[in-house]
NUNUKOL-592410 format. One line per 2 residues: number of its first residue (from 1); their letters; for each residue x, z, y of N, C-alpha, C. Coordinates in steps of 0.1 Angstrom, whole numbers, plus 5000, padded with zeros to 4 digits. Atoms other than C-alpha are relative to their C-alpha. Last residue first. Example, Ala and Ser with C-alpha at 12.3 -4.5 7.8 and 13.67 -1.06 7.14 Angstrom:
2
2> sa> 4991 5000 4989 5137 5071 4989 4992 5008 5011; 5009 5000 4988 5123 5078 4955 5009 5000 5012 .
END
This chain:
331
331> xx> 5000 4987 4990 4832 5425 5375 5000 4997 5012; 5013 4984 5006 4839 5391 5355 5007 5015 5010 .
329> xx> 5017 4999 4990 4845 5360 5376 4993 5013 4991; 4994 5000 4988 4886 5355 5369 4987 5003 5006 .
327> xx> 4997 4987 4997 4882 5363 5331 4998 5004 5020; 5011 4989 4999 4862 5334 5329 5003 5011 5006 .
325> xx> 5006 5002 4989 4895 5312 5335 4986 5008 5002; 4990 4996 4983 4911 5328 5311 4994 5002 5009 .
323> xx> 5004 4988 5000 4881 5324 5284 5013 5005 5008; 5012 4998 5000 4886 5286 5287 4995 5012 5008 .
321> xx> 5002 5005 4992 4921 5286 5283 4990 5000 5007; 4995 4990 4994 4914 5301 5251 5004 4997 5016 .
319> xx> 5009 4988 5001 4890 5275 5242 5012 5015 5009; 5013 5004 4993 4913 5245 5254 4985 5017 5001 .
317> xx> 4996 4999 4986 4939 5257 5233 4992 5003 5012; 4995 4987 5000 4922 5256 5204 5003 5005 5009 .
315> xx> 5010 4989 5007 4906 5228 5209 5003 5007 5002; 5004 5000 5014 4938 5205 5220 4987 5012 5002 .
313> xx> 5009 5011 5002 4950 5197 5255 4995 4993 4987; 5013 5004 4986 4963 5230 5271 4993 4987 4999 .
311> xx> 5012 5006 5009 4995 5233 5247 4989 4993 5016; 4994 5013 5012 5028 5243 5259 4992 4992 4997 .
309> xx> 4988 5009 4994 5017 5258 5292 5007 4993 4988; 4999 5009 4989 4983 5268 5291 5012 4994 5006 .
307> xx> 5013 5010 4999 4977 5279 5254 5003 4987 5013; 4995 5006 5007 5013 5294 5258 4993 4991 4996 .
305> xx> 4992 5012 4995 5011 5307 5291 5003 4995 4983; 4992 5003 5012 4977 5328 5276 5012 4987 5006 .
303> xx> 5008 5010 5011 4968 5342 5315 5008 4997 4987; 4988 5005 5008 4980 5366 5336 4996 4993 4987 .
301> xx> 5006 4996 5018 4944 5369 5356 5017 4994 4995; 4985 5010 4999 4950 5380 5395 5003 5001 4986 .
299> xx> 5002 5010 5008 4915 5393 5399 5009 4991 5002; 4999 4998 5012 4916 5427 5408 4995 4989 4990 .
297> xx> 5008 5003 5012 4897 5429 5437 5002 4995 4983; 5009 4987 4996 4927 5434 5462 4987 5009 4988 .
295> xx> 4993 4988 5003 4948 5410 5444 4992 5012 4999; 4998 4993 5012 4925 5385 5446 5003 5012 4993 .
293> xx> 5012 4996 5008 4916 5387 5476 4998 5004 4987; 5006 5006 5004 4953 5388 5488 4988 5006 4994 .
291> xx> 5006 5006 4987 4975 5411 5505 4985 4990 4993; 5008 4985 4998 4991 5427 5474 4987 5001 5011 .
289> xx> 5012 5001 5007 5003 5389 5470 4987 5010 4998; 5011 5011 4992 5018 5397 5505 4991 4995 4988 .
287> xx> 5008 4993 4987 5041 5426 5488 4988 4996 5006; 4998 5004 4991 5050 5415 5455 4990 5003 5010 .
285> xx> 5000 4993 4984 5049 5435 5427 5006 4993 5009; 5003 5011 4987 5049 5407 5402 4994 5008 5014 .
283> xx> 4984 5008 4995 5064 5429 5376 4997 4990 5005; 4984 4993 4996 5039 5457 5379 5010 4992 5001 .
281> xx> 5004 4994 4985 5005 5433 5374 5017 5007 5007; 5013 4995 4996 5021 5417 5345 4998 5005 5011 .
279> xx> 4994 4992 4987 5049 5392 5330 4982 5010 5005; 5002 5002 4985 5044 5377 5298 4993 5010 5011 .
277> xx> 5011 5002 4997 5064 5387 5268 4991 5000 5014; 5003 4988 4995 5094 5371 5256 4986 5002 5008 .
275> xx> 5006 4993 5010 5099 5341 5241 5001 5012 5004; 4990 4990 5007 5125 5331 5269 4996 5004 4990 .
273> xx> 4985 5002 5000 5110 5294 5279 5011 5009 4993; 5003 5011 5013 5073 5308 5269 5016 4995 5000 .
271> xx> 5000 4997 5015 5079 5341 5291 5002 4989 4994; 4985 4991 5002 5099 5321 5322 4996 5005 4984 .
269> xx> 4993 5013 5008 5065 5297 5321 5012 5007 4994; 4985 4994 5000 5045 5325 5330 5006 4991 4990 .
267> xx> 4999 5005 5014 5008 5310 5338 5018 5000 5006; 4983 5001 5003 4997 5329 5367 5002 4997 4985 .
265> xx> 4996 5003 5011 4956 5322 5376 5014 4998 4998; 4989 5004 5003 4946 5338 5409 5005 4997 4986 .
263> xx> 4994 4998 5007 4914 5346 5423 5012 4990 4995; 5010 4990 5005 4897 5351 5455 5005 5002 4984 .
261> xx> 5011 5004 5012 4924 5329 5468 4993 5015 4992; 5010 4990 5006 4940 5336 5502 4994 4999 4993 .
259> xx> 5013 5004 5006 4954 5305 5512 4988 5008 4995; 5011 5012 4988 4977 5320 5537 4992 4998 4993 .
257> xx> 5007 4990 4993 4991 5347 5509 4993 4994 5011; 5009 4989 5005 4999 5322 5485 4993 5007 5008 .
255> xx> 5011 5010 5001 5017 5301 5512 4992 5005 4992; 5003 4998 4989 5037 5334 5521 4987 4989 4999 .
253> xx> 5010 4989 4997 5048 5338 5486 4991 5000 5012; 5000 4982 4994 5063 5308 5491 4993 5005 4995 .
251> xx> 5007 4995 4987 5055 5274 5474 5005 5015 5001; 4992 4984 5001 5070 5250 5445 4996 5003 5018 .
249> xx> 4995 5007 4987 5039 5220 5444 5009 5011 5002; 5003 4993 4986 5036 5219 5403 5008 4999 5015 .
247> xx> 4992 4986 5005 5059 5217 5373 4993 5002 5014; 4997 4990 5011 5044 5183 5366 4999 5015 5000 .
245> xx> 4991 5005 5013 5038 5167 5396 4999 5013 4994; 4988 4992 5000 5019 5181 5427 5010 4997 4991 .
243> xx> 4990 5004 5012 4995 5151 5438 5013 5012 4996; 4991 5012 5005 4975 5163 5468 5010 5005 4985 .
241> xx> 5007 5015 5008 4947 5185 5469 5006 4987 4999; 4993 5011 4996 4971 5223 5471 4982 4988 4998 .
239> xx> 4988 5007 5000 4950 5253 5461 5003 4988 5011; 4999 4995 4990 4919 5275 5468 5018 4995 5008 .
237> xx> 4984 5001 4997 4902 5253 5444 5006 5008 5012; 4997 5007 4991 4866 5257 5430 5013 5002 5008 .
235> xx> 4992 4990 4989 4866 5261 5395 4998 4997 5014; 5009 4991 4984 4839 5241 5382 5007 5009 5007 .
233> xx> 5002 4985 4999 4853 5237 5346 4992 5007 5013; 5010 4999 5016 4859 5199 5341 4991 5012 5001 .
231> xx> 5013 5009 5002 4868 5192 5379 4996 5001 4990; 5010 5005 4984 4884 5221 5391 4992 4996 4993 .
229> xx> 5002 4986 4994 4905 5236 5358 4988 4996 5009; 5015 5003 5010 4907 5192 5347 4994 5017 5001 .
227> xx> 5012 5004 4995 4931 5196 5376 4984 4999 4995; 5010 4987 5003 4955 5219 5353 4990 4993 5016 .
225> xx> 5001 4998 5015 4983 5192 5348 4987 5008 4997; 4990 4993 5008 4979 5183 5386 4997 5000 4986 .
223> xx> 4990 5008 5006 4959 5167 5412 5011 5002 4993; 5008 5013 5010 4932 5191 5417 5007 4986 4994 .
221> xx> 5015 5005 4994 4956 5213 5426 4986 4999 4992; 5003 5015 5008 4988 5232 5410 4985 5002 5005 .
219> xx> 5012 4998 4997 5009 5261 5430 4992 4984 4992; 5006 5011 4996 5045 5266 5420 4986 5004 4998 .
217> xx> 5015 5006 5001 5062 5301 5420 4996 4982 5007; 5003 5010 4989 5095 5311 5420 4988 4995 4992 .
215> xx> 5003 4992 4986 5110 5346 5403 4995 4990 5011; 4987 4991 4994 5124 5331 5374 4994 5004 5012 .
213> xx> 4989 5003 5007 5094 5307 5366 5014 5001 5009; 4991 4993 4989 5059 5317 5378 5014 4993 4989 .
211> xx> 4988 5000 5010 5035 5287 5376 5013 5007 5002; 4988 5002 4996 5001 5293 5403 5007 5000 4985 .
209> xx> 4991 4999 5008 4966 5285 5397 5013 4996 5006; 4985 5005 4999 4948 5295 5427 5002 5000 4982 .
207> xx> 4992 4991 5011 4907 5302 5426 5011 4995 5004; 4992 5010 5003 4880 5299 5453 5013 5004 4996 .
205> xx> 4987 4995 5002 4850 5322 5446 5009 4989 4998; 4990 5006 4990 4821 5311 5457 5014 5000 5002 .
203> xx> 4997 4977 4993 4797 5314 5424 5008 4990 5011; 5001 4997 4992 4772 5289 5415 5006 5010 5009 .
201> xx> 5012 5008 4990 4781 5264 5392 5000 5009 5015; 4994 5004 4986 4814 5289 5383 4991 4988 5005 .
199> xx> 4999 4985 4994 4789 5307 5352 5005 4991 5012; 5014 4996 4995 4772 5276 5342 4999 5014 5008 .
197> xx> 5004 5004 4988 4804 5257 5343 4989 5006 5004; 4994 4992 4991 4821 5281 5316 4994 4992 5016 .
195> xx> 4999 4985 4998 4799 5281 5295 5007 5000 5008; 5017 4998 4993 4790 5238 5298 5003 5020 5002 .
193> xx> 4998 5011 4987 4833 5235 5288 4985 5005 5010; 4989 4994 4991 4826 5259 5258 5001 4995 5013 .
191> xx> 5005 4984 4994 4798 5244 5244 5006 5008 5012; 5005 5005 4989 4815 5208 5249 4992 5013 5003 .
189> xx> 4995 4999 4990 4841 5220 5227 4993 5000 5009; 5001 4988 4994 4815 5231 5201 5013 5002 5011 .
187> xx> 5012 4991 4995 4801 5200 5201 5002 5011 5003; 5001 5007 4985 4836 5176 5200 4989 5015 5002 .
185> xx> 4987 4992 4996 4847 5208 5168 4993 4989 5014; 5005 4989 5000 4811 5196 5149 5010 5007 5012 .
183> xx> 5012 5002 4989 4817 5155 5159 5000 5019 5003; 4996 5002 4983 4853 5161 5143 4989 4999 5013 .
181> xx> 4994 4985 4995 4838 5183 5111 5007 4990 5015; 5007 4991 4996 4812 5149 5109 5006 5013 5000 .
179> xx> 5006 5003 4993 4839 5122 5111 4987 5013 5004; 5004 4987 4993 4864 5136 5088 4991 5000 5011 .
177> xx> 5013 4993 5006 4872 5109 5073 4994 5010 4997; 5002 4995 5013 4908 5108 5082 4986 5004 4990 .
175> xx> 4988 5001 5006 4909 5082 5104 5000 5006 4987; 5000 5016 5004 4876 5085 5120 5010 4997 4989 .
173> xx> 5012 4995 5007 4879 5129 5126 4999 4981 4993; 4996 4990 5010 4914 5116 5140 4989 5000 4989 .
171> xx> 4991 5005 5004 4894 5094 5164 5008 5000 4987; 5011 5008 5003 4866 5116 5173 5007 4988 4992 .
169> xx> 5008 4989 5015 4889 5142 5178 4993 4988 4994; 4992 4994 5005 4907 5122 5204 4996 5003 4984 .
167> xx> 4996 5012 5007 4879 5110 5220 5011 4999 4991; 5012 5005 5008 4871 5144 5227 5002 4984 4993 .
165> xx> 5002 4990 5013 4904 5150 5241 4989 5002 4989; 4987 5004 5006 4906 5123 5266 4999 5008 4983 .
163> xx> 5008 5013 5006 4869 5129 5274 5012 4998 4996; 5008 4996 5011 4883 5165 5285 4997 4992 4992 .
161> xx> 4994 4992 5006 4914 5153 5307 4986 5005 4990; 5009 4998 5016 4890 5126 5320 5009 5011 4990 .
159> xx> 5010 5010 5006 4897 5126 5358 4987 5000 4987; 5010 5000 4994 4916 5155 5368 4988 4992 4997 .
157> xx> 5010 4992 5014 4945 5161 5342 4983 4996 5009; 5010 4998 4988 4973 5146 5368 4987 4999 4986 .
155> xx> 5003 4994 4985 5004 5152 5356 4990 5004 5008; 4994 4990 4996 5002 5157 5318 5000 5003 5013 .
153> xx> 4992 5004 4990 4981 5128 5311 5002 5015 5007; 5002 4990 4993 4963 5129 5275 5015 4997 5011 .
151> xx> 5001 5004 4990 4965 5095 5256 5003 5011 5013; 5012 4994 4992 4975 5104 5225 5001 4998 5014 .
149> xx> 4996 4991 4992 4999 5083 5205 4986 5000 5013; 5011 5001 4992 4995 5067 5175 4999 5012 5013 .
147> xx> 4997 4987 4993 5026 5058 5152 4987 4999 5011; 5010 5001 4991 5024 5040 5124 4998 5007 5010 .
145> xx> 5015 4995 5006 5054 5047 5103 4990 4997 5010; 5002 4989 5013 5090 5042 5103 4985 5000 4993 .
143> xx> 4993 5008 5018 5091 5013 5122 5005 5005 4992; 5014 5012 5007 5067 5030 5148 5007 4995 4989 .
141> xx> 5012 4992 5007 5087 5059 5156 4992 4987 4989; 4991 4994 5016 5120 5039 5165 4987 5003 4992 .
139> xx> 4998 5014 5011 5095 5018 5190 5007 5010 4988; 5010 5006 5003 5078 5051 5204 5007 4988 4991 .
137> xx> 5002 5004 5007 5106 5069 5215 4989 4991 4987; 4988 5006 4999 5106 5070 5248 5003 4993 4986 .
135> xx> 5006 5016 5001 5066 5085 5243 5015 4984 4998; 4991 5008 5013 5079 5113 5230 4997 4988 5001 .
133> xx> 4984 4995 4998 5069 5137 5260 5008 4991 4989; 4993 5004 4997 5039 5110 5262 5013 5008 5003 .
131> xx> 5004 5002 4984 5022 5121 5233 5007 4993 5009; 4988 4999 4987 5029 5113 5198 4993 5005 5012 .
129> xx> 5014 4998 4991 5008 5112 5159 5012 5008 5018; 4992 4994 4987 5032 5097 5137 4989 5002 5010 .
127> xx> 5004 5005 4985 5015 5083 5107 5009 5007 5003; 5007 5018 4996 5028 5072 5071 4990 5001 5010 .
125> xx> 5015 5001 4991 5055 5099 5072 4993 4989 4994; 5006 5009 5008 5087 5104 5046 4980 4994 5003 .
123> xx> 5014 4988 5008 5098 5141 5061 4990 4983 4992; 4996 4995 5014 5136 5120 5062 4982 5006 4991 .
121> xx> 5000 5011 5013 5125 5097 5089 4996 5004 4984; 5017 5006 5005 5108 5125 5109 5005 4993 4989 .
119> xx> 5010 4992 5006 5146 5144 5103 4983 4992 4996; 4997 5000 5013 5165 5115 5114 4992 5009 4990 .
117> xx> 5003 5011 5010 5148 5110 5141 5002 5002 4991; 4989 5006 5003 5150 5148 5160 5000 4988 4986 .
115> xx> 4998 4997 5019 5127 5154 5180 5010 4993 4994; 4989 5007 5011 5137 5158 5215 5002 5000 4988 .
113> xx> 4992 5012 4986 5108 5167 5244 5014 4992 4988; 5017 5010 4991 5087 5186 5216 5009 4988 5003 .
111> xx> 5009 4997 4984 5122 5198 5198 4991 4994 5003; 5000 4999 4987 5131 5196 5162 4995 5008 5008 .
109> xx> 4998 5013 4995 5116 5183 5132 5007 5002 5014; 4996 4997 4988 5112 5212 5111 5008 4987 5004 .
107> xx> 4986 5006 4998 5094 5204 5080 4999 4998 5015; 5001 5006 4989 5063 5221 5069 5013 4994 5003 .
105> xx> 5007 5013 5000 5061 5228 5034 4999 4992 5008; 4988 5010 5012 5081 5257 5033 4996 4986 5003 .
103> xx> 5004 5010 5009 5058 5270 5064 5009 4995 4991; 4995 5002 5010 5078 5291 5089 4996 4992 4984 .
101> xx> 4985 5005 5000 5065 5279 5116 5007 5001 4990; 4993 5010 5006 5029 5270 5105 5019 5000 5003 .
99> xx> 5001 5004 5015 5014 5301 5103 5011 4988 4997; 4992 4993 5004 5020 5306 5140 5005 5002 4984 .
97> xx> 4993 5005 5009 4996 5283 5151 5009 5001 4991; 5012 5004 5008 4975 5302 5175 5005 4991 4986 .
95> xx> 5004 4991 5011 5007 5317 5180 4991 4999 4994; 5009 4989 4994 5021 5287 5201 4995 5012 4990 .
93> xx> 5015 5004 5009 5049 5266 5183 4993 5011 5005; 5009 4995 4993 5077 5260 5209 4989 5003 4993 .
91> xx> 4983 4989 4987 5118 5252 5190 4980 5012 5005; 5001 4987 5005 5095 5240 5155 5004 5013 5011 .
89> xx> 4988 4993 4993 5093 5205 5159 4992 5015 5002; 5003 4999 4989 5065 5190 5134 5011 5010 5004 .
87> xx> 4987 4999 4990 5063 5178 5098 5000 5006 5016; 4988 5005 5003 5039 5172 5070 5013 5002 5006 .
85> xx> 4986 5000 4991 5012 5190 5086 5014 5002 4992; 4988 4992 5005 4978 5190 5062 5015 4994 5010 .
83> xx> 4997 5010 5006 4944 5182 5079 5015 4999 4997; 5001 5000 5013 4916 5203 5079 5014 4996 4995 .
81> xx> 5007 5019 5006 4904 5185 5109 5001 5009 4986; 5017 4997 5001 4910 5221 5134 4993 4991 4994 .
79> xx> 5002 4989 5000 4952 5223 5121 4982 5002 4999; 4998 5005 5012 4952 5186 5125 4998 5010 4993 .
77> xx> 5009 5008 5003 4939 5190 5162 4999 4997 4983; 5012 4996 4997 4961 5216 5167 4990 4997 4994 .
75> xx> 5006 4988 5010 4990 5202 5154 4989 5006 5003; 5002 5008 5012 4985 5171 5180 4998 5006 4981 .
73> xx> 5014 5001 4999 4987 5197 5207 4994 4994 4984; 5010 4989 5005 5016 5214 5196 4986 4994 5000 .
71> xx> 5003 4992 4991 5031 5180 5197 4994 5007 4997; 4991 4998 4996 5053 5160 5171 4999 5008 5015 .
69> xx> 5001 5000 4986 5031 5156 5146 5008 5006 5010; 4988 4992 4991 5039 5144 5116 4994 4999 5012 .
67> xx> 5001 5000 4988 5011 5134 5086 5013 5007 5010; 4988 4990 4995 5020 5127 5049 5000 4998 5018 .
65> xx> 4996 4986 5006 4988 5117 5035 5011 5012 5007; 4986 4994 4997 4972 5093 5059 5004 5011 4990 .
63> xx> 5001 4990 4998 4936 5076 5043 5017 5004 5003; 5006 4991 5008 4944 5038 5042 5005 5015 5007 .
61> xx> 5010 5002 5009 4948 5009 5066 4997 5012 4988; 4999 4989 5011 4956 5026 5097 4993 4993 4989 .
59> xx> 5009 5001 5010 4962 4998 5126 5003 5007 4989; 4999 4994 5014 4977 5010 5156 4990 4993 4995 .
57> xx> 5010 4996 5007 4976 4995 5194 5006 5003 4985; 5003 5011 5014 4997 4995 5218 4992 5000 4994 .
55> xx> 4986 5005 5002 5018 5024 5246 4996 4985 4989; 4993 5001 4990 4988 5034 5264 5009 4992 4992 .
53> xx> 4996 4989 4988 4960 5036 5235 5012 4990 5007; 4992 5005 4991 4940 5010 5211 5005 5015 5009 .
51> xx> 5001 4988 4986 4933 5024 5178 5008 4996 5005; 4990 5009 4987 4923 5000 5148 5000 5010 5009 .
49> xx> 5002 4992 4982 4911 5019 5119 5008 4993 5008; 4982 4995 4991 4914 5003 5082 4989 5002 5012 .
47> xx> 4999 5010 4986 4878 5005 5065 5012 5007 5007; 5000 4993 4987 4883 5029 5031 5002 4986 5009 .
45> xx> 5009 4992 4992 4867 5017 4999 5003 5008 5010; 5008 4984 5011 4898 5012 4980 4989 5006 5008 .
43> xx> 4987 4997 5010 4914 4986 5011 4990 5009 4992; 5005 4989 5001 4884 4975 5035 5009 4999 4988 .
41> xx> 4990 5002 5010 4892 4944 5062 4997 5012 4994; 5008 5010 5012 4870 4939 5090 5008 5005 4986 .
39> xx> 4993 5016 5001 4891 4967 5111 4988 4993 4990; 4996 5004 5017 4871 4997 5123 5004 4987 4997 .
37> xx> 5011 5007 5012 4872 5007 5157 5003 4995 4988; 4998 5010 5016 4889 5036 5175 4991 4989 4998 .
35> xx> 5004 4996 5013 4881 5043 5210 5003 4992 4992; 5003 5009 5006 4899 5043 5246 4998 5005 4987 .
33> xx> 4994 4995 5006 4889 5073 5274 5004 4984 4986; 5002 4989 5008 4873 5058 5298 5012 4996 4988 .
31> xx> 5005 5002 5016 4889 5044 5329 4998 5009 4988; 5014 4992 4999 4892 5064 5363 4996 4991 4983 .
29> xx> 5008 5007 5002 4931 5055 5364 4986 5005 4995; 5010 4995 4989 4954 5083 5369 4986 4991 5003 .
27> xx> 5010 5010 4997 4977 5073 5341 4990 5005 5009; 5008 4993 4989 5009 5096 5351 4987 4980 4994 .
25> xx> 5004 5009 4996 5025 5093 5316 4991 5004 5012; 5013 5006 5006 5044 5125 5304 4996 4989 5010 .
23> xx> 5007 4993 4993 5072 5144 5320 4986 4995 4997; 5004 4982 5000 5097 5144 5292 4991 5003 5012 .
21> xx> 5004 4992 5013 5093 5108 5285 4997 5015 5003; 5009 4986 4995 5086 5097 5322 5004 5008 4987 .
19> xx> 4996 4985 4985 5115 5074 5327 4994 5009 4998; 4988 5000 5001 5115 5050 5293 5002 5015 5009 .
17> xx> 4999 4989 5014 5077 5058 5285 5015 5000 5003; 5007 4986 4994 5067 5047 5324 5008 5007 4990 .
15> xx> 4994 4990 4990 5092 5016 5320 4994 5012 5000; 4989 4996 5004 5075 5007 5289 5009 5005 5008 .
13> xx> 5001 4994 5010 5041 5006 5302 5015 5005 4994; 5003 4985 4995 5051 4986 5327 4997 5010 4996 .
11> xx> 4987 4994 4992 5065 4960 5308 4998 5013 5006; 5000 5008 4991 5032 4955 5284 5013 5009 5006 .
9> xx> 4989 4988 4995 5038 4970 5248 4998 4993 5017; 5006 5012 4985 5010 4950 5227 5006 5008 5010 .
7> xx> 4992 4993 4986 5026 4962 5193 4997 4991 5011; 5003 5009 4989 5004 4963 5162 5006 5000 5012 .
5> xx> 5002 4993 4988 5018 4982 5130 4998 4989 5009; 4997 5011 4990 5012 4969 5098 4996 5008 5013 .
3> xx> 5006 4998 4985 5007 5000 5071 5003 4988 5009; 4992 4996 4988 5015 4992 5034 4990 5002 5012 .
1> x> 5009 5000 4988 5000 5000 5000 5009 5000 5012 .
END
C-alpha cells in the first residue's frame, strides 16, 4: 500500500515557511477554514482523503497506523480521537499530556521548533501531522510520509482561530474514521466557547493579557496569538489593536498601569521555558500593577502558561484556557 503526496507549494508560501518557521505563518486572511474531501478512488473499503492546507495538498489513501506529531497541539487532537502517537518531541509536553512523555512506545523526536529528521524517519511514519513552527521542513517531511499541516496562525489568532480548530477535528475525525467522536469533541468545544460568551456578552470589564518573561512583560491585542480571547470569547480588550507579533507588544509597567484593565491575564513564559512553577501574586509585587483595577479587585488571573503558551489551539487546551479566562469575571 502506498501514499502519493500532492505538492502545490506556490513561491510565497514557501518564503513564509522558510523565514517564519519558528514563528508560525501570519495568514490573516478572512477565508474559511479549508476542508477534507474524499478522493474518487476507495482502497479496502476506505475513501482516500484529499486535504488542502497552506503549504499543498495531501492525499491519505488508507487508515494511518504509525502517526507523528510534532506539535503539542496535534497530540492533543490525537490524544482526544483515540488515536495512538507513534512519535512526537519531547523538550515541551504540557501536563494535560503527561502520560505520554515517558511512554516506551512513544518516540522522542526532539524539539517543537527543531525536530530531529533522523529520528521521525527512523519512528517509520505514514502521516506527519505539522504546524507552522515546522513548516521549514515540510519538503523533507513529506518524502518520508504524507505530511499534513494544520492551518492555525500563531500571530494573529483573530479571525478564525476556533473554525481553524474545528475543522481540524473534523478532518482527523475524517481520516481516521472517527467522524462521529470528532463531530462529539467539535460540539462540546462549541459548548465551551458559547459558556464563556454568555457570561462576557454582557459584562464591562476590559481585560489585558500580558507575557511575563524574566522580569518584562508583553501585552497582546486583538491582533495577536490570543486575539481569538476578544473575538471568539467576548473579552473585551483593554490592550494594544494593532499587530503585536508573536511574543507580543514589549510594554512598561507604566503602560499597564495607563490602561488600567479590570482584569489581567499573565501567562509566565519564564515558568514553561524553566519548568518551574508559575509565578504568583507575591512575585509580581509590582508597585503600579498594585494600582490597577485589577489588582485592586483581585482579578489578576496567573493562568495555565502551558495550555496558553505551548499549546492554545487543540481541545484540551482550549477548554482550560477557557476556564482562565472565566476566572477573571467571578466574585
Amino acid at each position: 500500500m502506498t501514499f502519493h503526496h500532492i505538492y502545490r507549494l506556490r513561491p510565497l508560501v514557501l518564503l513564509i515557511a522558510a523565514t517564519l518557521a519558528v514563528q508560525g505563518c501570519n495568514d490573516s486572511s478572512g477565508e474559511m477554514p479549508r476542508q477534507a474531501t474524499r478522493a474518487p478512488a476507495e482502497q479496502g473499503g476506505y475513501a482516500a482523503v484529499r486535504v488542502q492546507h497552506q503549504l499543498g495538498t495531501t492525499l491519505i489513501e488508507h487508515v494511518p497506523q504509525r502517526v507523528v506529531a510534532l506539535d503539542m497541539n496535534e497530540v492533543d487532537f490525537l490524544d482526544q480521537l483515540g488515536v495512538p502517537v507513534a512519535g512526537m518531541p519531547k523538550d515541551f509536553v504540557p501536563h494535560f499530556l503527561a502520560r505520554y512523555k515517558d511512554a516506551p512506545g512513544v518516540e522522542d523526536l526532539g524539539a517543537i521548533v527543531q525536530p530531529n529528521l533522523e529520528r521521525v524517519h527512523g519512528a517509520r511514519p505514514d502521516l506527519i501531522l505539522i504546524t507552522s513552527l515546522q513548516a521549514s521542513h515540510y519538503g523533507e517531511l513529506s518524502d518520508m510520509a504524507p505530511t499534513l499541516h494544520f492551518d492555525v496562525d500563531y500571530r494573529d489568532s483573530e479571525a478564525r482561530h476556533i473554525g481553524v480548530i474545528r475543522a481540524h477535528l473534523l478532518t482527523l475525525g475524517q481520516i481516521f474514521g472517527k467522524q462521529s467522536l470528532a463531530q462529539q469533541k467539535v460540539a462540546e468545544l462549541d459548548a465551551k466557547v458559547e459558556q464563556a460568551r454568555a457570561i462576557t456578552r454582557e459584562r464591562p470589564e476590559k481585560a489585558l493579557v500580558v507575557l511575563h518573561n524574566n522580569g518584562a512583560y508583553s501585552a497582546f491585542g486583538v491582533h495577536s496569538r490570543y486575539g481569538f480571547v476578544f473575538n471568539d470569547l467576548g473579552v473585551k480588550p483593554a490592550g494594544p489593536t494593532t499587530a503585536t507579533g508573536l511574543h507580543g507588544q514589549p510594554v512598561s509597567s507604566e503602560f499597564i498601569q495607563q490602561a488600567n484593565p479590570d482584569i489581567i491575564y499573565v501567562v509566565d513564559r519564564t515558568a514553561v521555558m524553566e519548568g518551574r512553577p508559575v509565578m504568583d501574586a507575591r512575585s509580581m509585587g509590582n508597585p503600579l500593577l498594585r494600582q490597577t483595577n485589577a489588582w485592586k479587585n483581585g482579578r489578576v488571573i496567573f493562568v495555565d502558561a502551558q495550555a496558553w503558551y505551548v499549546t492554545g489551539a487543540s481541545p484540551t487546551s482550549l477548554k482550560l484556557l477557557i476556564d482562565d479566562v472565566l476566572k477573571g469575571y467571578q466574585g
